[in-house]
N, C-alpha and C positions, 0 to 999 in steps of 0.2 A: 504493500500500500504506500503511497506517496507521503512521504514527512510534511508535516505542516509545523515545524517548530519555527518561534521566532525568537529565538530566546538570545538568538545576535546582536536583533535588530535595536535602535534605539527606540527605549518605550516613550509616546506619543504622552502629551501634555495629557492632564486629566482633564482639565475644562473642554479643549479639542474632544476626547472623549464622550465627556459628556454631553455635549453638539452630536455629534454622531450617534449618540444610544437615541438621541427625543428625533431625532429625522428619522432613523428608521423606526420607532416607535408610530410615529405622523404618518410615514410615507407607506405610498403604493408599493407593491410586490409580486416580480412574476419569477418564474423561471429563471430568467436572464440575467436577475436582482442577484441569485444566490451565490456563484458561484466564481464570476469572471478572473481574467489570469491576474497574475500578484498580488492573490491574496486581500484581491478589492469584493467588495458585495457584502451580503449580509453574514455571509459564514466568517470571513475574515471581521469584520464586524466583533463580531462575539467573542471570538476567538482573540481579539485584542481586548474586552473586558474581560472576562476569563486568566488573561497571563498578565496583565498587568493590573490588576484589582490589588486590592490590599491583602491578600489571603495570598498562599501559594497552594499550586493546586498540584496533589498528587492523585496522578492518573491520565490518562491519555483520554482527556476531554475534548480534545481534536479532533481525533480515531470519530468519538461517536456523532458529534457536532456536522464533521462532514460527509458522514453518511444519513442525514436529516434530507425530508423530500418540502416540498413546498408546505404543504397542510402545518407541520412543524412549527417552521419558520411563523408563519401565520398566527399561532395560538399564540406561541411567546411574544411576536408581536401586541398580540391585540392581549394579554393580560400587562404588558409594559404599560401600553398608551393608558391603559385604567389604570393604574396606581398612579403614575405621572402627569396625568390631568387631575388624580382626585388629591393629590401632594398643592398642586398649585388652587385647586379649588377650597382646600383646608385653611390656607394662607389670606384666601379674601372672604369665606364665609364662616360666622360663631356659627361654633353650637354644629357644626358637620363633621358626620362621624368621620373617626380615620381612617385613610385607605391602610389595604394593607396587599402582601404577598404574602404567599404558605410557599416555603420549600420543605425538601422529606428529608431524609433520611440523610442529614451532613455532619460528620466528623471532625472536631477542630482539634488540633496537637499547636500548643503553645512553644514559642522558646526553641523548636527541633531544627532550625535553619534561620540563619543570617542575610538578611541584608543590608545597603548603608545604612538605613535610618534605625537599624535596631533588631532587634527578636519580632517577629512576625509567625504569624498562625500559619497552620496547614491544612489543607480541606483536602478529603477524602472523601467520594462518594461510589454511591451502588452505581453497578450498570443502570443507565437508563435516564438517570439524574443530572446529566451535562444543562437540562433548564435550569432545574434548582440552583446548579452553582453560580449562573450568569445570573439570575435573580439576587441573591446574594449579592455577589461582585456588585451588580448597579444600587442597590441599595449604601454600600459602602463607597460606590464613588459618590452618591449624593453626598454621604457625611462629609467627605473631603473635599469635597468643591462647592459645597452650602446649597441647600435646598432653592436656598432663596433666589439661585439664576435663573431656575423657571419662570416663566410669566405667560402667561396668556396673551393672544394676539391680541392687539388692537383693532382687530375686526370685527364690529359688533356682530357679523353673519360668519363669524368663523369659529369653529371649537377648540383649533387648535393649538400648542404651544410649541415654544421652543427654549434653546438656554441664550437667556441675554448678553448679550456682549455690545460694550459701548452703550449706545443711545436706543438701542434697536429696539422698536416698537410691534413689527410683524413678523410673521410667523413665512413671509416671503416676500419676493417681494412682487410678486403677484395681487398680494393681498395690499399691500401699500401704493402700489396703482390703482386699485380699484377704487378705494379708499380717497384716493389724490384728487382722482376724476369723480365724485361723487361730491366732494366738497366744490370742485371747479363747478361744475354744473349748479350747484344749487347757490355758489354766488354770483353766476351768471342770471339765473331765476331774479336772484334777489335785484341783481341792476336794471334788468328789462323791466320790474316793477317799480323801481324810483323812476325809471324815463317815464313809464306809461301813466305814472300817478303824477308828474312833474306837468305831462303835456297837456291831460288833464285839466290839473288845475289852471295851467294858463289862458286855457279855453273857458274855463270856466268865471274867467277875470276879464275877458274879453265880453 
């Protein structure tokens, strides 16, 4: 079977990360999503929470991650996008229960392996449970990169979020055109009616 280790490579910023978990969390998903060369798509995706989460993980989560069909992909998708919306909906509504994940069956061993920043845990799990761990893993990169960069689009017609960086208001920027042009127009609206009430009244002084 083909190695998927990255364990060379340099591990990607955790903020970057956590951009990339709420897009594919958001985003559409076909076939074509999964699997493309360099370790881009959604399997590589995960495969980058997974080896670089706060946890080290023993087991070849890889092995079963890349043997995942579309259906897969899809569930863990669509249970991310619920806790990640209901995290950001926690934030602006009292009194709304908490979201949560359930993962099964994980093993943690404190203190058994080193890296720079210190003693770090190690996850062990059953065949079968490569979600569990990436569930996990994303839960701990929230910790580390603060809940709080979630936001919700600025589209009042849109559900979606993303993680904010800079100024950024929408969730694309598709949504921020629409948006653009939607204020252009309605203060266009607004000046066609001072002209029409201006000419109006002039007529009406005459």
């Amino acid at each position: 079977m083909e190695k998927h280790s990255r364990k060379h490579n340099k591990p990607p910023r955790r903020d970057v990360l956590l951009d990339r978990v709420v897009s594919f969390a958001e985003g559409g998903l076909s076939e074509s999503d999964l699997r493309p060369a360099g370790h881009r798509g959604a399997a590589g995706l995960l495969l980058d929470v997974v080896l670089y989460g706060a946890g080290i993980i023993d087991g070849d989560v890889a092995q079963e991650i890349f043997t995942w069909q579309l259906p897969q992909f899809q569930e863990l998708q669509s249970v991310l996008r619920a806790f990640l919306r209901g995290v950001v909906a926690m934030a602006t509504t009292r009194g709304r229960r908490l979201p949560q994940v359930t993962v099964g069956q994980l093993t943690f061993k404190v203190g058994t392996r080193r890296r720079e920043s210190g003693d770090v845990y190690v996850i062990t799990f059953p065949t079968g449970a490569a979600a569990d761990v990436v569930l996990f893993q994303v839960v701990q990169l929230l910790q580390t990169t603060g809940a709080g960069r979630l936001q919700g689009c600025a589209a009042a017609d849109c559900p979606k979020i993303f993680a904010k960086t800079g100024r950024r208001e929408f969730c694309s920027a598709n949504c921020q055109s629409r948006v653009y042009m939607r204020v252009l127009r309605q203060r266009e609206r607004e000046r066609n009616l001072r002209r029409l009430h201006g000419k109006t009244t002039r007529k009406g002084r005459g």
